[in-house]
MARGU-278522 format. One record per residue: x negated, y, z negated of N, C-alpha, C in turn; residue number from 1. Coordinates in Angstrom, 1 decimal. Each point is the difference from the previous one (the first is absolute). Layout:
N
     n_px     n_py     n_pz    ca_px    ca_py    ca_pz     c_px     c_py     c_pz     i
        X        Y        Z        X        Y        Z        X        Y        Z   NUM
...
//
This chain:
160
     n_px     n_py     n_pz    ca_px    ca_py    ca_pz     c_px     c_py     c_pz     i
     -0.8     -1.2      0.0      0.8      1.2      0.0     -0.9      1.3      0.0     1
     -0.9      0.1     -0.9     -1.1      0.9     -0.1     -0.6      0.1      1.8     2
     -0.8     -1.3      0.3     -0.3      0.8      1.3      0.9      0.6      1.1     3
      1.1     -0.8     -0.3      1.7      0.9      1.0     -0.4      1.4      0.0     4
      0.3      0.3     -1.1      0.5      1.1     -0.8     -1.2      1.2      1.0     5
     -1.5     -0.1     -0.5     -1.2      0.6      0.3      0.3     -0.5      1.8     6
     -0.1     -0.5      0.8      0.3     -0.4      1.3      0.9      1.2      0.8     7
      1.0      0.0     -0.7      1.5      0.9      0.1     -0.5      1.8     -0.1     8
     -1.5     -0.5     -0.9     -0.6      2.2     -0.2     -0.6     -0.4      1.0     9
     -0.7     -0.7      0.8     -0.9      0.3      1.0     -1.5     -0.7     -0.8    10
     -0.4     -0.9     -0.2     -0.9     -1.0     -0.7      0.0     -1.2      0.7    11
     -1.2      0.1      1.3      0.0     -1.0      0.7     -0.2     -1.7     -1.0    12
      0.3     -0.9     -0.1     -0.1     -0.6     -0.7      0.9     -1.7      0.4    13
     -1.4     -0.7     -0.3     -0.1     -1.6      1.1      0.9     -0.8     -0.7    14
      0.5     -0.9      0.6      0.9     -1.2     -0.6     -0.9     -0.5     -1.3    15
      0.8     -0.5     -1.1     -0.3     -0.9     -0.9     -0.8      0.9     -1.3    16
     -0.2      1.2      0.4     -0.3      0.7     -0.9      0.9      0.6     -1.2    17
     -0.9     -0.5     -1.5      1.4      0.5     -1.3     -1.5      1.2     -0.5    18
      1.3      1.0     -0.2     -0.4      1.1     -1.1      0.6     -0.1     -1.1    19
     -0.8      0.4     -0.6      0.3     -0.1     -1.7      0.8      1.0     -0.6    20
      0.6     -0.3     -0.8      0.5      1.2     -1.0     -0.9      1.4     -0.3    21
      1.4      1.0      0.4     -1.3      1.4     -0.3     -0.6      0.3      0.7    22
     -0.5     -0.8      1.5     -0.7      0.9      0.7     -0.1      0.8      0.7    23
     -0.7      0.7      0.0      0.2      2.0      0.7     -0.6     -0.8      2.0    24
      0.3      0.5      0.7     -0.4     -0.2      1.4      0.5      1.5      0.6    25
     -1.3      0.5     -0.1      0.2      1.6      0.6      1.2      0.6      0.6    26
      0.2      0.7     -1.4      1.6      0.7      0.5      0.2      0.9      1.0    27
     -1.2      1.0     -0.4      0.5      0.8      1.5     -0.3     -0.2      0.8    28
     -1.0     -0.8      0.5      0.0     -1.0      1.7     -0.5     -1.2      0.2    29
      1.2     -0.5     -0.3      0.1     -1.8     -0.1     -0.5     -0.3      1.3    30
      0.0      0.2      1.3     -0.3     -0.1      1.3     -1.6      0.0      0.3    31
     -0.7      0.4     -1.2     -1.6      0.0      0.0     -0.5     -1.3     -0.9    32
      1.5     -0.7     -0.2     -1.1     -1.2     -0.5      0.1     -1.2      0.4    33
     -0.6     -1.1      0.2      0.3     -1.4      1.0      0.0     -0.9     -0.9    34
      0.5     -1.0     -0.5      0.2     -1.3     -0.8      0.0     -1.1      1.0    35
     -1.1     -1.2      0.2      0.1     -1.1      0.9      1.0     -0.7     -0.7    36
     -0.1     -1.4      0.5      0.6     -1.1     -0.5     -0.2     -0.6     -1.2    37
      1.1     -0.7     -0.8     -0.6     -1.1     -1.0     -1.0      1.2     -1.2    38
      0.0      0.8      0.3     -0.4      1.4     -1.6      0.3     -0.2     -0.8    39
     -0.4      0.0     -1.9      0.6     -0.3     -1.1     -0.2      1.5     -0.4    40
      0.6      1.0     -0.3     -0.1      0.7     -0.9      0.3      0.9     -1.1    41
     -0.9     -0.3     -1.1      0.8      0.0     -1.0      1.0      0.7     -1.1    42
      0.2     -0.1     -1.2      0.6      1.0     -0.4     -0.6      1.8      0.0    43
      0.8      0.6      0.1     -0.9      1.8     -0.1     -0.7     -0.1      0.2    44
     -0.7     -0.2      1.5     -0.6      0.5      1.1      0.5      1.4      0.5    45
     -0.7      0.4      0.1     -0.5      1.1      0.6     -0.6      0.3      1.2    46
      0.7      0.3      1.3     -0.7      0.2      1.0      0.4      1.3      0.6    47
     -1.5      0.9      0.5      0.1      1.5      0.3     -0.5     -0.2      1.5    48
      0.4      0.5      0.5     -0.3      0.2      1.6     -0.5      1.3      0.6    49
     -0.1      1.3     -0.8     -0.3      1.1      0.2     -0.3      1.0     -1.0    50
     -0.8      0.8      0.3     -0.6      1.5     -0.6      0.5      0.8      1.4    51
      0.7      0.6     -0.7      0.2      1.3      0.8      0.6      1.3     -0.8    52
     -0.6      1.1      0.5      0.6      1.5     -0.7      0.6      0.9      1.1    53
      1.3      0.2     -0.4      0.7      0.9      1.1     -0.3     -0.6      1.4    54
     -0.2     -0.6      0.5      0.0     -0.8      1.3     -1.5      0.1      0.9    55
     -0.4      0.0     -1.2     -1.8      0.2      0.8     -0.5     -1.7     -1.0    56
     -0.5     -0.5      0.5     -1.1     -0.9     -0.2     -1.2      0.3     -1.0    57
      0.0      0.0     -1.2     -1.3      0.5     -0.9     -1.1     -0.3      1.0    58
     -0.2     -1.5      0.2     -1.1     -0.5      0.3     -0.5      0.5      1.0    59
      1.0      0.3      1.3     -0.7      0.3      1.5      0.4      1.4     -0.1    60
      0.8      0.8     -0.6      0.2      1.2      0.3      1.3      0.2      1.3    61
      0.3     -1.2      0.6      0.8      0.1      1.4      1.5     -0.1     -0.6    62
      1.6      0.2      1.0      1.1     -0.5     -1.0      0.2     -1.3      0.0    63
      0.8     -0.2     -1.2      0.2     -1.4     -0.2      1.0     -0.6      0.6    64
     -0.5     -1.2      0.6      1.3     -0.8      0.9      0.1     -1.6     -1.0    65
      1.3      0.1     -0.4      0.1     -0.6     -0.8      1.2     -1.7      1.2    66
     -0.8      0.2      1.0      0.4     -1.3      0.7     -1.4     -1.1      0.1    67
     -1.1      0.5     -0.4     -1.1     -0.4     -0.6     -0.1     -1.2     -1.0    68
     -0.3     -1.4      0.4      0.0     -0.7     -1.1     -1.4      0.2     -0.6    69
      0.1     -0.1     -1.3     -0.7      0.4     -1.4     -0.5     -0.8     -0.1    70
      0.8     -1.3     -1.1     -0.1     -1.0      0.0      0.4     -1.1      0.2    71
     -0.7     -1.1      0.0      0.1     -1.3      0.6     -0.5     -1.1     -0.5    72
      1.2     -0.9     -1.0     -0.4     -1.3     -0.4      0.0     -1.5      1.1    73
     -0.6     -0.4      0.2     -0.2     -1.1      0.8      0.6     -1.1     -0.8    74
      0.6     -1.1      1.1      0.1     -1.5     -0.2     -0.2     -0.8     -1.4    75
      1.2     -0.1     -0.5     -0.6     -1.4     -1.1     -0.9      0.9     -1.0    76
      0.3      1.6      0.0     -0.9      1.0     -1.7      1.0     -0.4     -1.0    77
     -1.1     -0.2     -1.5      0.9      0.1     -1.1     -0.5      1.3     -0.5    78
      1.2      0.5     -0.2     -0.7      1.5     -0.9      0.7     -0.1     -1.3    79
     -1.1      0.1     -0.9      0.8     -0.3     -2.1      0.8      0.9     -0.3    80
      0.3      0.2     -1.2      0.9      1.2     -0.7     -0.7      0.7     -0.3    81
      0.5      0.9      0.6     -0.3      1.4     -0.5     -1.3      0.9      0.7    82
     -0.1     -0.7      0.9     -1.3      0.6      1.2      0.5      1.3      0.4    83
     -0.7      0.8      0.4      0.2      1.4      0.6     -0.9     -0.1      1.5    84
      0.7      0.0      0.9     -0.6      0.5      1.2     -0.4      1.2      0.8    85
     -0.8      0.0      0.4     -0.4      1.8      0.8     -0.1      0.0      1.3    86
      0.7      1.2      0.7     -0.1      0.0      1.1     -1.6      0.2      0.8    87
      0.2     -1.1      1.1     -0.8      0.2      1.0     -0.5     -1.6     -0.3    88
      0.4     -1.2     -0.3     -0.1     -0.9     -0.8      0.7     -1.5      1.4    89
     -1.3     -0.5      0.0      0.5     -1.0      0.3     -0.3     -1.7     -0.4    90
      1.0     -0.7     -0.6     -0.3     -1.4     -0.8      0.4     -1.3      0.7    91
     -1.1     -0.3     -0.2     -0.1     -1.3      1.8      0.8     -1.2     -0.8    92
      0.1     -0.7      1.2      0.7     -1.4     -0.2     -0.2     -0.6     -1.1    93
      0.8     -0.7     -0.9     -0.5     -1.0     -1.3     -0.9      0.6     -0.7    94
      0.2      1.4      0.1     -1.1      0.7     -1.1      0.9      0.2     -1.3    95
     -0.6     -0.1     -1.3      0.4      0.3     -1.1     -0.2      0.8     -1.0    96
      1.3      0.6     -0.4     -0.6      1.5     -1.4      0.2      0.0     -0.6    97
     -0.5     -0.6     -1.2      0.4     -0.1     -1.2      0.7      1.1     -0.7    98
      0.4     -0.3     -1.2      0.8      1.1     -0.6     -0.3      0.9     -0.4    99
      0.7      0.9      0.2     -0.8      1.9     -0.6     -0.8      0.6      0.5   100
     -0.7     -0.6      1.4     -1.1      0.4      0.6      0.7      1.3      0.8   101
     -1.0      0.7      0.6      0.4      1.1      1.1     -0.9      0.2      0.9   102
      0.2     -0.1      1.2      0.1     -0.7      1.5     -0.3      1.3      0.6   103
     -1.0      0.4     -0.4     -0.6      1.0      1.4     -1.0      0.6      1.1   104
     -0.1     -1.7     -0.1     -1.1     -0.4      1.2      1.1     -1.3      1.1   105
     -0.6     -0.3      1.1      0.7     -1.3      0.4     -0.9     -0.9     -0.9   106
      0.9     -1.2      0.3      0.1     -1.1     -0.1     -0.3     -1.2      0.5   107
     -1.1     -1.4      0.1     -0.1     -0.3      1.2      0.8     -1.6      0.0   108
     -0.1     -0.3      0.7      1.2     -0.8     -0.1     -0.7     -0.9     -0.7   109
      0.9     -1.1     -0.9     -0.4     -1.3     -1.2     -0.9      0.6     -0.4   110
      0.1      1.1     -0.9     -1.1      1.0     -0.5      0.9      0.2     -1.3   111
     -0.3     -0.7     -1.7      0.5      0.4     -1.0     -0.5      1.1     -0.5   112
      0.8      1.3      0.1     -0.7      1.8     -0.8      1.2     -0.3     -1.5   113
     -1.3      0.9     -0.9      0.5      0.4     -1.1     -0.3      1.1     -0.4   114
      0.7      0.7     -1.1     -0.6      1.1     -0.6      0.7      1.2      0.4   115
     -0.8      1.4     -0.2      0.3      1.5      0.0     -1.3      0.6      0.4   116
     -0.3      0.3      1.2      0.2     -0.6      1.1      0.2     -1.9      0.4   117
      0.5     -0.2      0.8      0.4     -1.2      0.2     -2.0     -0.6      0.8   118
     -0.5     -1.1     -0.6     -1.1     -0.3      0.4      0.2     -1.7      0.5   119
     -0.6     -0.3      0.8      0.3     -1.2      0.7     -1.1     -1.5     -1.4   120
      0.8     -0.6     -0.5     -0.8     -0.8     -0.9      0.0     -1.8      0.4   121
      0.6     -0.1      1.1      0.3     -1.6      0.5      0.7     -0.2      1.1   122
     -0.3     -0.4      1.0      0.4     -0.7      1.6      0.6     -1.6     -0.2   123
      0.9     -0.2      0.6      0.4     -1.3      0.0      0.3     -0.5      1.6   124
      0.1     -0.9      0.4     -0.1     -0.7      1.4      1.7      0.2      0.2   125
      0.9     -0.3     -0.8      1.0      0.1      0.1      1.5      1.4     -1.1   126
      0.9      0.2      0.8      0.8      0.8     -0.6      0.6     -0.9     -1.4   127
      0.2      1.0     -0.9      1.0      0.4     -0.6      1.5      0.1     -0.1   128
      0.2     -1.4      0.5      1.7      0.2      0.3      0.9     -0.6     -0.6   129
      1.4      0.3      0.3      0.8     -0.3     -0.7      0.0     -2.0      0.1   130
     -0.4     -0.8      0.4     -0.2     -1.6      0.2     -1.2     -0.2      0.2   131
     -0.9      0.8     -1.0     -1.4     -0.9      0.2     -0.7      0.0     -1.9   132
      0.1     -1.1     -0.5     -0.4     -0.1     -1.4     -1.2      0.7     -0.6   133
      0.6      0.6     -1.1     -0.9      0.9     -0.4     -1.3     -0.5     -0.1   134
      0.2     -0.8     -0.6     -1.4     -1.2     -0.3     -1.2     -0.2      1.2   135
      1.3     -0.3      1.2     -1.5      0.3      1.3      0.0      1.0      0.3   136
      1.0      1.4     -0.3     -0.9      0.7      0.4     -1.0      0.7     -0.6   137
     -0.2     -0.5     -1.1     -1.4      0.7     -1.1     -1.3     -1.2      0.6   138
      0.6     -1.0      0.2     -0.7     -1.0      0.6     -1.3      0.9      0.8   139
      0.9      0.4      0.9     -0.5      0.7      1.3     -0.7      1.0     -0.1   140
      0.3      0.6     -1.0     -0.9      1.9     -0.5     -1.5     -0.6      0.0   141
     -0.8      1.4      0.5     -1.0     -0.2     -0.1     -0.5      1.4     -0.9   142
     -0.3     -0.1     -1.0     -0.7      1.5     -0.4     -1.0      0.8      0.7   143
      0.2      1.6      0.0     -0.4      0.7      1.1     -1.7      0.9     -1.5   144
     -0.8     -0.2      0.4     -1.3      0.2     -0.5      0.0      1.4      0.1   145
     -0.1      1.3     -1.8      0.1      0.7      0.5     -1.6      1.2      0.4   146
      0.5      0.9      0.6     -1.3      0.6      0.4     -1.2      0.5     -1.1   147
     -1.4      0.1     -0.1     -0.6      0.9     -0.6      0.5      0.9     -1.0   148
      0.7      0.7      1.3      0.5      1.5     -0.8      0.9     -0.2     -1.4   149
      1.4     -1.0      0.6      1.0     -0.5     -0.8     -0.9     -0.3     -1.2   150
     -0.8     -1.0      0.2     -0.5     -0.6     -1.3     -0.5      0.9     -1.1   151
     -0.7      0.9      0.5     -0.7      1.2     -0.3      1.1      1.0     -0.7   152
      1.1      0.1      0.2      1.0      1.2     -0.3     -0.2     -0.4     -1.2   153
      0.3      1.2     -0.9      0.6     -0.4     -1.3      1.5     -0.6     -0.5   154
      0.0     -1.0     -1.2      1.1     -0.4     -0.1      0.8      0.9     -1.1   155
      1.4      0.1      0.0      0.9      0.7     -1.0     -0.3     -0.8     -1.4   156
     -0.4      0.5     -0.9      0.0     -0.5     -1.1      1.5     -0.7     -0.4   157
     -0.2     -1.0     -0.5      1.1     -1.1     -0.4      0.2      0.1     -1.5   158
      1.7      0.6     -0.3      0.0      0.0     -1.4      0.5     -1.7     -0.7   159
     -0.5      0.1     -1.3      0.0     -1.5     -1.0      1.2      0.1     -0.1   160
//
């Protein structure tokens, strides 16, 4: 019913796909965002498809044409609760985001991102879908080795 509903504002959006409770899918121009097929996503999601002020484009300075798609989840994505998305964002096939993260880079496909920024932390051979056991598909994850730098950042102190 949820994807009906988003379909009906102009939210391109593929067969077999369930949205969750609460989710925002860019209100003032649902027509900038694409949902493939077979998509999970989940409760209070949040997806943004545009910066714009008075009808200029922050970014390029040109006006904004809001027939423009933004964003774009691909094929068989699970996105968790409570993710925030950012425009200009694209999340590949069977890629997965875990919860609370925010999505303002793409995405590459069977690419598991977490976090604030969302950081890529495990690839798996196969999607994330609604008939494939969770069991194989952690089977399948491979952890993504992080860079120098990452290692090097400082960590948030952890309270006891």
């Amino acid at each position: 019913m949820r994807a009906w509903l988003h379909r009906q504002r102009g939210v391109e959006i593929g067969e077999g796909t369930w949205i969750g409770l609460g989710a925002i899918i860019e209100p003032g121009f649902p027509g900038r965002v694409v949902i493939g097929k077979r998509v999970a996503i989940g409760i209070r999601v949040t997806i943004i498809a545009h910066f714009e002020y008075k009808g200029i484009d922050r970014r390029t300075g040109l006006p904004f044409r809001s027939d423009e798609v933004s964003v774009r989840i691909g094929d068989d994505a699970f996105i968790g609760p409570a993710v925030v998305i950012l425009p200009d964002v694209t999340i590949g096939e069977g890629a997965v985001v875990t919860a609370g993260s925010v999505v303002s880079r793409s995405v590459p496909p069977l690419t598991m991102v977490q976090g604030n920024p969302a950081k890529p932390v495990a690839r798996s051979t196969i999607p994330l879908g609604l008939h494939t056991p969770l069991h194989e598909y952690y089977r399948q994850l491979k952890p993504i080795r992080a860079t120098r730098r990452e290692q090097r950042e400082p960590q948030p102190e952890r309270l006891s």
